[in-house]
N, C-alpha and C positions, 0 to 999 in steps of 0.2 A: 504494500500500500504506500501511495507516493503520500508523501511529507506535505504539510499545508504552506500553501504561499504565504512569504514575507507580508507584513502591511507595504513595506518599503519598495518590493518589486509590485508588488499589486499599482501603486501608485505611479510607479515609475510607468507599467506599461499604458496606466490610465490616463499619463499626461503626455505620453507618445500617442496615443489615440487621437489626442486633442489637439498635436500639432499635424493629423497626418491631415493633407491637402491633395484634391483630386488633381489630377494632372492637367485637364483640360481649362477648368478655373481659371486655374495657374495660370497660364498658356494666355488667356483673356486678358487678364490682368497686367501679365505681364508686356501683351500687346499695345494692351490702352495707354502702359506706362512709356514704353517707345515712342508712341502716335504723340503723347505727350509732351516727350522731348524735342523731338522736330519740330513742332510747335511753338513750342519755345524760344528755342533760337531761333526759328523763322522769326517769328515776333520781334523778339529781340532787336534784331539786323533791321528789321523792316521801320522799326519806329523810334530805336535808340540811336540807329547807328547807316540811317537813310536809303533803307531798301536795296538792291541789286541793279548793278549793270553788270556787261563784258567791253567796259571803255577804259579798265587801267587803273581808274583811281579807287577808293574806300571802297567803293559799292562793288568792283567786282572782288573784292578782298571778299565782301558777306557772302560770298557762295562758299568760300572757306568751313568754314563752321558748320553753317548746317548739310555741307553733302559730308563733310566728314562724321557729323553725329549719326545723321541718316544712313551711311553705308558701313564706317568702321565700328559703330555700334549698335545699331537697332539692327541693319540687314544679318551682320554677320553676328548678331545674339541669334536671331532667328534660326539661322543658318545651323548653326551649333548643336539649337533645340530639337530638328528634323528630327531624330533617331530617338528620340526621346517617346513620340508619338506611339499611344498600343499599337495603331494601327501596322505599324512598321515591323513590328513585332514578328510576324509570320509574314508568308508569302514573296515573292520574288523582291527581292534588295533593288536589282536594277531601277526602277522608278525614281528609287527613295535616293539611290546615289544621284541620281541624274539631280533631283530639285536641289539638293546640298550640294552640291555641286556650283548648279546654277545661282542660288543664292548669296552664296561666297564668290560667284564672280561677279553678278549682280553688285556685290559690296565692293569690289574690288574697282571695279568701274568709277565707280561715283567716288571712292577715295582717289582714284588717278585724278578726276575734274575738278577734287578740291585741293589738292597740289599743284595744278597747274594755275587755279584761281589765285592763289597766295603768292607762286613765284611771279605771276605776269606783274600781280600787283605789286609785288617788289623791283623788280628790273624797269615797270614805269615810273617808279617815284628815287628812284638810284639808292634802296633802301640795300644794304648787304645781305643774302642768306644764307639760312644755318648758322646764325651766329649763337640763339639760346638754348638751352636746356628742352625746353618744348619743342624746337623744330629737331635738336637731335632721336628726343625720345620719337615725336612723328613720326620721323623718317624710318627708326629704326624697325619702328614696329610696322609699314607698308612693307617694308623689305622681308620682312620674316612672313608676311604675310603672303605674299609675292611665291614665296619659296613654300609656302607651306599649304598652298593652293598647287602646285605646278609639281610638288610632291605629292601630295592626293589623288590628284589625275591619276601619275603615271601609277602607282599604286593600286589603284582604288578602279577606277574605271577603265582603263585600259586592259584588252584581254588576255593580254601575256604574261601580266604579273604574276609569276609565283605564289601559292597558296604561303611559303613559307615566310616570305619577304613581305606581304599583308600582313601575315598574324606579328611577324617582328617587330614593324613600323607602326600599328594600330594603334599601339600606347603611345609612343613616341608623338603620334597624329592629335591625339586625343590630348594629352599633356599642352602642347604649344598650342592646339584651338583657344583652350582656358589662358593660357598664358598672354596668346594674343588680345584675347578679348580685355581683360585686366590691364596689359600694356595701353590701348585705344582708349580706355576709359580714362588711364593717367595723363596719357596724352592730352586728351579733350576737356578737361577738371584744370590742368596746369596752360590750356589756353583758352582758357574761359579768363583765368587771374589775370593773364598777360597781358589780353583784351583790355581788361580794365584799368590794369593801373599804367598804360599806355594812352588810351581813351579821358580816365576820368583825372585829371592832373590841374593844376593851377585853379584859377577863377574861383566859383563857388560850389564846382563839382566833384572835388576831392575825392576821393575813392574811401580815404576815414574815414568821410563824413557820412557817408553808405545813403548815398542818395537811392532813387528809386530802382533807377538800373542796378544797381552793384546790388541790391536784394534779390531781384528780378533774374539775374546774372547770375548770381549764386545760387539761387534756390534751382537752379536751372543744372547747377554743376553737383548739387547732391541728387537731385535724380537720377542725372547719369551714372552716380557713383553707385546708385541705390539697383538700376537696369544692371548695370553688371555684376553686382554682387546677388542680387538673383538669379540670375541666369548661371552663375556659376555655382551654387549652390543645388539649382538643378540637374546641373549633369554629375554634381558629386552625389547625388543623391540614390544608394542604393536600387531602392525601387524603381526606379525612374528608369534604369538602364536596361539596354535590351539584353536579353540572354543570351549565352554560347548556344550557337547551334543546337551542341552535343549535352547540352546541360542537363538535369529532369526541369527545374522553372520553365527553359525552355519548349517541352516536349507538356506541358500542363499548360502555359498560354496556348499553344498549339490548337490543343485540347479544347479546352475553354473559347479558342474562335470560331472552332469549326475546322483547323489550320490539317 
């Protein structure tokens, strides 16, 4: 006869109960929370910092910001989540490579137009690039990203790849997706600051003085903090992950779909 549960494990498992969250929810939320950020800095740009052009000066800088929020974090948070989904679960991979795929190159596009918006706008105002900490970390993290898309390909979707050379890299893949995503957010957080205390300087608008913008601006930048620290707490999240093939969990989703 088995032994009575602890009060303390009893507890413990009734407030793992309490934080378990359905996937899909999630997924909503964590959508709305993206849609949100874009928004924002659209906003931002559009009313702080006088809307978009492609003529050189300020306004073609505002494409900056929001295609980099837009693709190096909302698309490629997305991007991330794909395999997350039950649906993925069973049934033929190929689909599910192709949109994760596409979604991170999707991201990857729109971070190329937000690099070229920031260098055009430097090379018309004779501003030097690459000079701060934010353009280093930017860079570094397209470049990894760059490499870590172009390594997934050839990996992942290509049909030569060795079964062995997958399962080798898989971690390796999975490790840098989180990594990058967390790089993009520091990125986007430490050029949020930059923005501002570039922007808000002299006269009455001080950046201390945390006028409207600089709240607005900030609150802007713990979102972003807030979308990537969800997102990555997602894919670390046991449940969440898809099964090995050869597993039982996996061969019981199977089960459970009809698979």
């Amino acid at each position: 006869e088995s032994a009575p549960r602890s009060p303390s494990r009893r507890c413990h498992r009734r407030s793992t109960a309490m934080l378990d969250v359905p996937f899909l929810p999630f997924c909503a939320f964590l959508g709305t929370l993206g849609l949100l950020c874009v928004a924002m800095v659209g906003t931002w740009c559009q009313h702080w910092r006088g809307g978009f052009s492609l003529d050189g000066s300020s306004r073609t800088f505002n494409w900056h910001p929001v295609l980099m929020v837009a693709g190096l974090v909302v698309l490629y948070g997305a991007a991330a989540l794909v395999y997350r989904i039950p649906s993925t679960w069973s049934g033929p991979k190929l689909p599910w490579k192709v949109l994760h795929g596409s979604l991170a190159l999707g991201a990857f596009v729109l971070t190329v137009l937000g690099l070229a918006a920031v260098f055009r706008f430097h090379n018309s105002q004779g501003t030097p690039n690459m000079y701060s900490l934010h353009s280093w970390m930017g860079l570094a993290t397209v470049l990894l990203f760059s490499c870590q898309w172009a390594a997934g390909f050839g990996a992942f979707l290509l049909p030569w790849a060795p079964a062995w050379l997958r399962a080798l890299y898989k971690p390796i893949h999975v490790f840098f997706g989180s990594t990058i995503l967390m790089l993009s957010v520091a990125s986007c957080v430490s050029g949020i600051n930059e923005k501002l205390f570039f922007s808000l300087k002299n006269k009455t608008m001080e950046y201390k003085l945390l006028p409207a913008e600089a709240v607005f601006a900030n609150t802007l930048g713990l979102l972003i903090l807030i979308f990537g620290v969800l997102v990555v707490a997602a894919l670390a999240r046991p449940s969440w992950k898809r099964p090995d093939s050869d597993s039982p969990d996996s061969r019981q989703v199977r089960d459970a779909l009809g698979g």
